[in-house]
KOLFI-961512 format. One record per residue (C-alpha): residue in one letter; z, y, x; residue number from 1. Coordinates in nm, 2 decimals. Layout:
BEGIN
   r        w        v        u     k
   A        Z        Y        X   NUM
...
end
This chain:
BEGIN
   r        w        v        u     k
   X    18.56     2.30    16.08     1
   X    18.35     2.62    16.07     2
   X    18.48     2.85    16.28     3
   X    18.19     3.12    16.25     4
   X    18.24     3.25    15.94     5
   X    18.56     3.43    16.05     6
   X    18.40     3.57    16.36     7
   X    18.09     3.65    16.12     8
   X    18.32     3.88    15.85     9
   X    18.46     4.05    16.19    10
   X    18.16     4.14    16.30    11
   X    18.00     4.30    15.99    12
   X    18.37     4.45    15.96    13
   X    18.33     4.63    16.30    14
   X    18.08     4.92    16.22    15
   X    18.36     5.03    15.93    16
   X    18.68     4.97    16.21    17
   X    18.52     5.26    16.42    18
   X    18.53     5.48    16.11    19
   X    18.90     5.34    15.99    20
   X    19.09     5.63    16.20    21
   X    18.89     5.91    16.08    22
   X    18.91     5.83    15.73    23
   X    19.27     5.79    15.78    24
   X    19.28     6.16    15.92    25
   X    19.10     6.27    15.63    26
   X    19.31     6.12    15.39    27
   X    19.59     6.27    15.53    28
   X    19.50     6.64    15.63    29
   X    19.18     6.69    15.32    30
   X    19.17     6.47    15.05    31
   X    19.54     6.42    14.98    32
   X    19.64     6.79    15.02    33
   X    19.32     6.90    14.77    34
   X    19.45     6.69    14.50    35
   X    19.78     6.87    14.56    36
   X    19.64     7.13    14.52    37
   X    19.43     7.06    14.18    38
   X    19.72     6.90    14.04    39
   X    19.95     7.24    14.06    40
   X    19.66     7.39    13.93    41
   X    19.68     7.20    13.63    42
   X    20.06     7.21    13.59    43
   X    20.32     7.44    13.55    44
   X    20.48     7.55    13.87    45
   X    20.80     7.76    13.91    46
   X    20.82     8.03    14.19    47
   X    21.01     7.77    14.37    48
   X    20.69     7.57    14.38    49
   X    20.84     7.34    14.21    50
   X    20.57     7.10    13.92    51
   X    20.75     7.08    13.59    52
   X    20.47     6.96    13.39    53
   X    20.09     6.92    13.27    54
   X    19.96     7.27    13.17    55
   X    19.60     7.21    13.13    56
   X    19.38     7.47    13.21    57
   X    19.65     7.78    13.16    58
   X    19.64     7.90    13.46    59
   X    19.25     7.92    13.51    60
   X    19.29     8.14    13.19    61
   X    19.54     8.36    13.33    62
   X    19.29     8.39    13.66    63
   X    19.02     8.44    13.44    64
   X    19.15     8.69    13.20    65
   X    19.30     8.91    13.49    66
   X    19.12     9.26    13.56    67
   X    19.17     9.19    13.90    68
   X    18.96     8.84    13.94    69
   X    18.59     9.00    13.84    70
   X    18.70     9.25    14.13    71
   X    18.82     9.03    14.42    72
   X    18.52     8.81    14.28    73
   X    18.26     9.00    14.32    74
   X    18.42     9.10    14.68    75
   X    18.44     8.77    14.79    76
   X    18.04     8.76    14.71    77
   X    17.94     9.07    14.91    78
   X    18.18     9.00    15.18    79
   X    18.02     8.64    15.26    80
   X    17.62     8.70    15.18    81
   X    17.67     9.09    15.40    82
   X    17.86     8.89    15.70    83
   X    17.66     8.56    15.67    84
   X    17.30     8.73    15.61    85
   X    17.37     9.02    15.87    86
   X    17.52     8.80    16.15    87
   X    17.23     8.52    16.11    88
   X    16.98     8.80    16.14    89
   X    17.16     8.97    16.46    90
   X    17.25     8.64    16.61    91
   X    16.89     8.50    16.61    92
   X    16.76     8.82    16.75    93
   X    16.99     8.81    17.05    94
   X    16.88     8.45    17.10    95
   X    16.55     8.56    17.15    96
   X    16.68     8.76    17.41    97
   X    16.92     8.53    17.58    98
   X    16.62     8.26    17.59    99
   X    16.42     8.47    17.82   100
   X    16.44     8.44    18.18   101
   X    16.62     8.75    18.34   102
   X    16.92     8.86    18.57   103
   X    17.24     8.82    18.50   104
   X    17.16     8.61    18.21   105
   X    17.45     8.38    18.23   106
   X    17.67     8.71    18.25   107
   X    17.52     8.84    17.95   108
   X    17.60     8.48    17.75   109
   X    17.97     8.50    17.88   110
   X    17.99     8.86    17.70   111
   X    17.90     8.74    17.42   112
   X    18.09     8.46    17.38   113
   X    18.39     8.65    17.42   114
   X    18.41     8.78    17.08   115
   X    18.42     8.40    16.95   116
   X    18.67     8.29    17.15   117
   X    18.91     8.57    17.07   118
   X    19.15     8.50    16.75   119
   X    19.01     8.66    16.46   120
   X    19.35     8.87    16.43   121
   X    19.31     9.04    16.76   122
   X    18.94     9.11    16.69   123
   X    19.06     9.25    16.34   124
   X    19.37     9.43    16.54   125
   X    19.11     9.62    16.77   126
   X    18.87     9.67    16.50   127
   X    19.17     9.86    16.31   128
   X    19.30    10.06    16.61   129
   X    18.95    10.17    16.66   130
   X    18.87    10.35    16.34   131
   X    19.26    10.46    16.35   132
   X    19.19    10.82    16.21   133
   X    19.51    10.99    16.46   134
   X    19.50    10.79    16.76   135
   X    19.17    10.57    16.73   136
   X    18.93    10.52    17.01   137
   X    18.62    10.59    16.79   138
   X    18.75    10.95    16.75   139
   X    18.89    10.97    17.07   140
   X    18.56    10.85    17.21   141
   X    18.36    11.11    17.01   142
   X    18.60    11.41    17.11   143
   X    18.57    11.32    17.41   144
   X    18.16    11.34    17.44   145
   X    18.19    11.70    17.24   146
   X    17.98    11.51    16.91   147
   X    18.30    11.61    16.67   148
   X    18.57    11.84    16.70   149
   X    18.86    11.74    16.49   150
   X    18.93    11.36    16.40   151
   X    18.70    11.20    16.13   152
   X    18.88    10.98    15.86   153
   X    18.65    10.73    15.88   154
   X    18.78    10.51    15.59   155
   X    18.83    10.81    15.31   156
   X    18.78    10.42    15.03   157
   X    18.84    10.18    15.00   158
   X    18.51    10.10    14.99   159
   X    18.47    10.24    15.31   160
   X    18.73    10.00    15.45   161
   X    18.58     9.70    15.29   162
   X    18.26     9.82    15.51   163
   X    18.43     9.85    15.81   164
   X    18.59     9.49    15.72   165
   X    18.22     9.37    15.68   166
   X    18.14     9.53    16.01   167
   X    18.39     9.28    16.19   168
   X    18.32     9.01    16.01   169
   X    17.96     9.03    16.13   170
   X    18.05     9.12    16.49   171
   X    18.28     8.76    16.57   172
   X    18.01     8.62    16.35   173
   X    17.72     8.68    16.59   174
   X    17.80     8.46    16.88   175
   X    17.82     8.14    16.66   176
   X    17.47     8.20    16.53   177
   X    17.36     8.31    16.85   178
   X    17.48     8.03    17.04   179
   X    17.32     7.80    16.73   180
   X    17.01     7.96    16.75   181
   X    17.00     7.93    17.16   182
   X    17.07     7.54    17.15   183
   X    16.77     7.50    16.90   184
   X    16.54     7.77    17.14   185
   X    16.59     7.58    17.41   186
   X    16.51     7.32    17.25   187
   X    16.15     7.34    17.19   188
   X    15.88     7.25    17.45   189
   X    15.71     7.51    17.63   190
   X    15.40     7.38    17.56   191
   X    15.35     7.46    17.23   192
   X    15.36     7.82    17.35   193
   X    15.16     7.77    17.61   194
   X    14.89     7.59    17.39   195
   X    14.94     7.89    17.14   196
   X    14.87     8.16    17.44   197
   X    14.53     7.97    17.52   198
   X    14.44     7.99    17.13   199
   X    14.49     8.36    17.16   200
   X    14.84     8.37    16.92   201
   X    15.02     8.69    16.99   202
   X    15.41     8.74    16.98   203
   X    15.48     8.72    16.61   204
   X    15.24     8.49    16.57   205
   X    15.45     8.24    16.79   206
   X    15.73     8.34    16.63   207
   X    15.67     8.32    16.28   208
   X    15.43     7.98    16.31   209
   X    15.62     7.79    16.61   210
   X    15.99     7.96    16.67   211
   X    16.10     7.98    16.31   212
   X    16.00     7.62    16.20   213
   X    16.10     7.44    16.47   214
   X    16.48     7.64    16.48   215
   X    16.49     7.64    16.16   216
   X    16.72     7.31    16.13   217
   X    16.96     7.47    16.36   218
   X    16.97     7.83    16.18   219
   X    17.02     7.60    15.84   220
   X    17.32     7.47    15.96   221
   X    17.46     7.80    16.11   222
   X    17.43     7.93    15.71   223
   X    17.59     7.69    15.57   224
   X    17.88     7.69    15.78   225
   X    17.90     8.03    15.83   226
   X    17.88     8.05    15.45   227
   X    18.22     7.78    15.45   228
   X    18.37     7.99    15.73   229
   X    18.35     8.37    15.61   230
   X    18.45     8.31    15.26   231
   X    18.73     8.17    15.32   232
   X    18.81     8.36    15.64   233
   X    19.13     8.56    15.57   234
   X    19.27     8.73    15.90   235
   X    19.05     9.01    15.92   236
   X    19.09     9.13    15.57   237
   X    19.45     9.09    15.56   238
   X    19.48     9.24    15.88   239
   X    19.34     9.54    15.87   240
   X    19.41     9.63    15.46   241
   X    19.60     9.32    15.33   242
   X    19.38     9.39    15.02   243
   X    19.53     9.71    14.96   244
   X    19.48     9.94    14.77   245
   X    19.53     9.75    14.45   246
   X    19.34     9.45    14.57   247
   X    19.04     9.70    14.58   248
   X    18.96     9.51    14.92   249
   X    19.05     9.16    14.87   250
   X    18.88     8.83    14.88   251
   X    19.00     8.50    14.69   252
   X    19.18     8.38    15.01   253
   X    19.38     8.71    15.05   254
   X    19.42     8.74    14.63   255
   X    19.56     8.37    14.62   256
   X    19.80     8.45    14.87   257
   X    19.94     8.75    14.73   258
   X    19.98     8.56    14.38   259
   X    20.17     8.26    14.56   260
   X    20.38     8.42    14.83   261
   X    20.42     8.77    14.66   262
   X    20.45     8.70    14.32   263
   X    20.53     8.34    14.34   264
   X    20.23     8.27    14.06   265
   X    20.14     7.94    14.27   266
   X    20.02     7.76    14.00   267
   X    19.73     8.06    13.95   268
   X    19.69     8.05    14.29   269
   X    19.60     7.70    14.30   270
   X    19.40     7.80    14.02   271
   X    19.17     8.05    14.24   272
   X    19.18     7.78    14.52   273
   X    19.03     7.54    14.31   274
   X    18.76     7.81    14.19   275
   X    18.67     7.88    14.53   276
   X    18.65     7.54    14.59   277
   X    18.37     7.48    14.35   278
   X    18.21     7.76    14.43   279
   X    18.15     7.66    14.82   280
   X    18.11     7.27    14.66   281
   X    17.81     7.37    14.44   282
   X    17.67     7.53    14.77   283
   X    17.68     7.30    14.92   284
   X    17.53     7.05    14.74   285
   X    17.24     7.27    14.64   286
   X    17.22     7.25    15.02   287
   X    17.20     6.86    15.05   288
   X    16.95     6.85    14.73   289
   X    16.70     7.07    14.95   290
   X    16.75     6.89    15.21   291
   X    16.69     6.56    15.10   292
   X    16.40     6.70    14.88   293
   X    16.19     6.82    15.19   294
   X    16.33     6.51    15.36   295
   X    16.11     6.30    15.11   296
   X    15.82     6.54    15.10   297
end
């Protein structure tokens, strides 16, 4: 009797049996609860949430057809590539920084870091009471160095509150990046630089022909999960303006939210979710095309 075969099938089975569990986990918490959600929004669903029936694509023509979409829309757009150009840019720059030698250094990284570790609703709670145009601690700060005599309403638009939304998302932004950019910097062998010194490269010149390229796979995936993170980040928007006024400062999360929970529209809410998720899924797999492209090359 052949008693190998068994112990054979078990063995190739094993490298999939590490695996099992956390396809289980993603059954249960992703890929289950999206087709959920793509199946109310291709139904009709009462404010009670409860599916009736198939409605085809109705809902992504209500979504589509409201004057409100193209708005929140184009938010969502400026909102991610502001926070997720901005905060790449600021986070590699004070990675330079924190890569050099200096005192204090490690008290410096634990700064911050603090802005990351903090809940995005605090950050966005702080970020509100400062620019609080009666009792805020940028006008307070101000009066109090003689620059300006009477409080400044420093979000007169919406527009202007959308900024100062940016602004914040940039700031808790910045220590993800950094710390990205860091683990790459550190990274690299010295001795490249050192070589490049002897050959007579200057500081940009090291920069731009052995930093960049070589942190470059670290900075890469920073983007693209910044990009994943920020547009659908929703506490500091609906913190500070809840997409007020008239959804003049909204993003997809905060607009699908209002339509399921305020006006109990949750089948066009599912609708929007399932936009925004093609959205981020055609990033991301213009992403993995590049990749693998310059993989092969």
């Amino acid at each position: 009797m052949n008693t190998s075969k068994p112990y054979t099938l078990v063995r190739k089975a094993e490298p999939y049996l590490w695996i099992l569990p956390s396809i289980i986990l993603m059954s249960i918490f992703i890929i289950i609860p999206i087709g959920f959600v793509f199946r109310m929004a291709f139904s009709e669903v009462t404010k009670a949430g409860l599916v009736k029936g198939f409605a085809g694509i109705e809902n992504f023509a209500k979504v589509l057809k409201s004057a409100k979409f193209g708005l929140v829309l184009k938010n969502t757009i400026v909102w991610t590539i502001m926070v997720v150009v901005l905060s790449t840019v600021l986070g590699f720059i004070l990675a330079l920084l924190l890569n050099n030698e200096f005192k204090g250094r490690k008290i410096a990284r634990a700064i911050v870091v603090f802005p990351w570790a903090t809940t995005l609703v605090i950050q966005a709670s702080v970020w509100k009471f400062i620019i609080d145009i009666d009792y805020g601690a940028l006008n307070t700060l101000l009066k109090t160095l003689g620059i300006i005599s009477s409080n400044v309403n420093w979000t007169p638009t919406p527009e202007a509150y959308f900024g100062w939304e940016i602004a914040c998302g940039i700031f808790v932004t910045i220590p993800f990046v950094c710390f990205t950019a860091l683990s790459g910097l550190q990274s690299i062998d010295s001795s490249y630089y050192e070589a490049a010194t002897v050959d007579g490269a200057g500081y940009f010149q090291q920069l731009f022909n052995i930093t960049l390229p070589l942190v470059k796979p670290s900075l890469t995936v920073a983007t693209v999960l910044n990009i994943i993170y920020v547009f659908n980040s929703f506490p500091i928007v609906w913190t500070i303006t809840k997409g007020d006024p008239a959804s003049r400062t909204d993003t997809l999360v905060t607009y699908l939210y209002k339509l399921a929970f305020y006006n109990g529209k949750q089948g066009e809410a599912a609708a929007v979710s399932v936009i925004g998720f093609l959205i981020l899924l055609v990033c991301a797999s213009v992403y993995m095309v590049s990749t693998l492209k310059k993989g092969e090359d």
